[in-house]
C-alpha positions in Angstrom: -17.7 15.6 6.1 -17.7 12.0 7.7 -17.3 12.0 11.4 -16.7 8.7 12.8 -14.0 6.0 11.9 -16.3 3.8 9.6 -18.2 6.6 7.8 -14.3 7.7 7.6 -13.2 4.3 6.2 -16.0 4.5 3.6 -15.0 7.2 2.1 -11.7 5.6 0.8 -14.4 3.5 -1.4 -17.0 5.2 -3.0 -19.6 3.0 -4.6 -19.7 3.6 -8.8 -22.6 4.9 -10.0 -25.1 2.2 -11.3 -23.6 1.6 -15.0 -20.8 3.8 -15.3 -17.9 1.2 -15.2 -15.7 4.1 -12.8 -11.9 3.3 -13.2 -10.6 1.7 -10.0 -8.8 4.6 -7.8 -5.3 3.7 -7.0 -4.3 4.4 -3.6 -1.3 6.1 -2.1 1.1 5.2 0.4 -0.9 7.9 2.6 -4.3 6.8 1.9 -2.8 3.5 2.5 -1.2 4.1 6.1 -4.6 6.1 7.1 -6.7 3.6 6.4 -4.6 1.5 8.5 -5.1 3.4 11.0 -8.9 3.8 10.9 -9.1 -0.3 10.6 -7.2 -0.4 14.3 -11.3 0.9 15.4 -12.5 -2.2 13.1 -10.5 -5.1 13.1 -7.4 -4.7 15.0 -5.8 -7.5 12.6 -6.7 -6.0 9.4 -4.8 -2.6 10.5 -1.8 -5.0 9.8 -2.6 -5.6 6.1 -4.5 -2.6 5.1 -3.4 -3.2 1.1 -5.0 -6.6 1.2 -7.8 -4.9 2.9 -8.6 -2.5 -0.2 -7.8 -5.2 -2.6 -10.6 -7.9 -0.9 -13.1 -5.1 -0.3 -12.1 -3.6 -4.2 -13.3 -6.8 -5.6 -16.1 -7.5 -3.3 -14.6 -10.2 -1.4 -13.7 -9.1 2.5 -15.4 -11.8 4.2 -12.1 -13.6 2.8 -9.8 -11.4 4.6 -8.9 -13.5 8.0 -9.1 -16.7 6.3 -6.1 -15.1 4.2 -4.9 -13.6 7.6 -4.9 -17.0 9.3 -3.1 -18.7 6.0 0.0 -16.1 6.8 -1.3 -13.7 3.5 0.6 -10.4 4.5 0.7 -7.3 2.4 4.5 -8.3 2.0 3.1 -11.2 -0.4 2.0 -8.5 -2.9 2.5 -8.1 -5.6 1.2 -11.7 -6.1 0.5 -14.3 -8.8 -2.4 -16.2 -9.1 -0.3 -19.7 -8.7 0.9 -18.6 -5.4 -2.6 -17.5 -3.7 -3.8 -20.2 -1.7 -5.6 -23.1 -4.2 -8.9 -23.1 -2.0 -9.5 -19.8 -3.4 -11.7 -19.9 -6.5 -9.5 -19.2 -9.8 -12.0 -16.2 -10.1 -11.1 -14.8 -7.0 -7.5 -15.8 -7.3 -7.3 -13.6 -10.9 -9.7 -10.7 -9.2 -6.9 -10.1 -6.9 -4.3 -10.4 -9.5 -6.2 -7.8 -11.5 -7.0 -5.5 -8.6 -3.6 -5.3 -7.0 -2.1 -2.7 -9.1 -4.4 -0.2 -7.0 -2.5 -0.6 -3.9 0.9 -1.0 -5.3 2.9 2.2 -4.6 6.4 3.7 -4.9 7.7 2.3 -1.7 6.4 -1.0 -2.2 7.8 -1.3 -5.9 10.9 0.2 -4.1 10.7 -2.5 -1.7 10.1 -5.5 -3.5 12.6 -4.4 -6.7 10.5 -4.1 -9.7 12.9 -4.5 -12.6 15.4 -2.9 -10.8 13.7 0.4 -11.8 15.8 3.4 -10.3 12.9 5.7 -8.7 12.9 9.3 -8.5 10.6 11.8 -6.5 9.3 14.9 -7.3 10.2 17.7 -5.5 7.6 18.1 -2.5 6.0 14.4 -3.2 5.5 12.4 -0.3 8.1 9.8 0.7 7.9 6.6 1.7 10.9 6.8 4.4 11.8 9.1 7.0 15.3 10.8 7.6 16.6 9.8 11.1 20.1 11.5 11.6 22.6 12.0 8.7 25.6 9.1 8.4 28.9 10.8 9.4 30.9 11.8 6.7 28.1 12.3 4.2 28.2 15.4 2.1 25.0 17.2 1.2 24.5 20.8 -0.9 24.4 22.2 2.3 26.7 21.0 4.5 30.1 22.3 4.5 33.2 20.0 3.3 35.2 17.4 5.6 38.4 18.9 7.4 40.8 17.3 4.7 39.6 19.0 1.9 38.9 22.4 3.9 41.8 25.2 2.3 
């Protein structure tokens, strides 16, 4: 089991076997938040964009990361077209990333960003990607009994 952060990091990418073309892994909002986390050890910067992170080191191309960083690229850009990545970028760098993003895009960030307008649903026990803080007055849930007014 790996130990320290970067052998912990690593993990998250296993290297393909030498010619078995391995189908990219898509990452969850979890895997996504904790390897956040272990790139605070690295790069404090990079814990801040942790999707563009996986994407860059997907496709072989992390030395690019704070020159993306530096150009305001934020894992809010995503998902991205290859017109709008910055033009000093090689077009075959600029399509990698358009090709590798669909590992890193998740339920919350589709949720976020709108795709479609697609109404989402969770299964039952599946990880969210917000957190319940207090519930809004006058809210009924299954549980909760009704409001005064309507009470016999």
């Amino acid at each position: 089991m790996p130990q320290n952060s970067s052998e912990r990091l690593a993990a998250y990418f296993p290297a393909a076997p030498i010619g078995s073309p391995a189908p990219p892994r898509r990452y969850t909002d979890t895997d996504i938040e904790e390897i956040a986390a272990l790139l605070e050890d690295h790069e404090k910067q990079w814990s801040s964009v942790p999707r563009t992170y996986i994407v860059l080191r997907t496709i072989g191309h992390l030395d690019l990361l704070n020159k993306l960083i530096q150009l305001g690229f934020t894992d809010h850009c995503f998902p991205v077209k290859a017109s709008v990545l910055p033009p000093r970028l090689q077009p075959s760098v600029r399509n990698a990333i358009v090709q590798a993003q669909s590992i890193i895009i998740t339920k919350s960030l589709d949720l976020e960003k709108g795709e479609y307008g697609k109404h989402w649903h969770f299964a039952k026990g599946e990880p969210q990607p917000f957190k319940e803080h207090h519930q809004l007055q006058g809210i009924r849930t299954e549980t909760s009994p009704p409001p005064p007014s309507v009470r016999e």
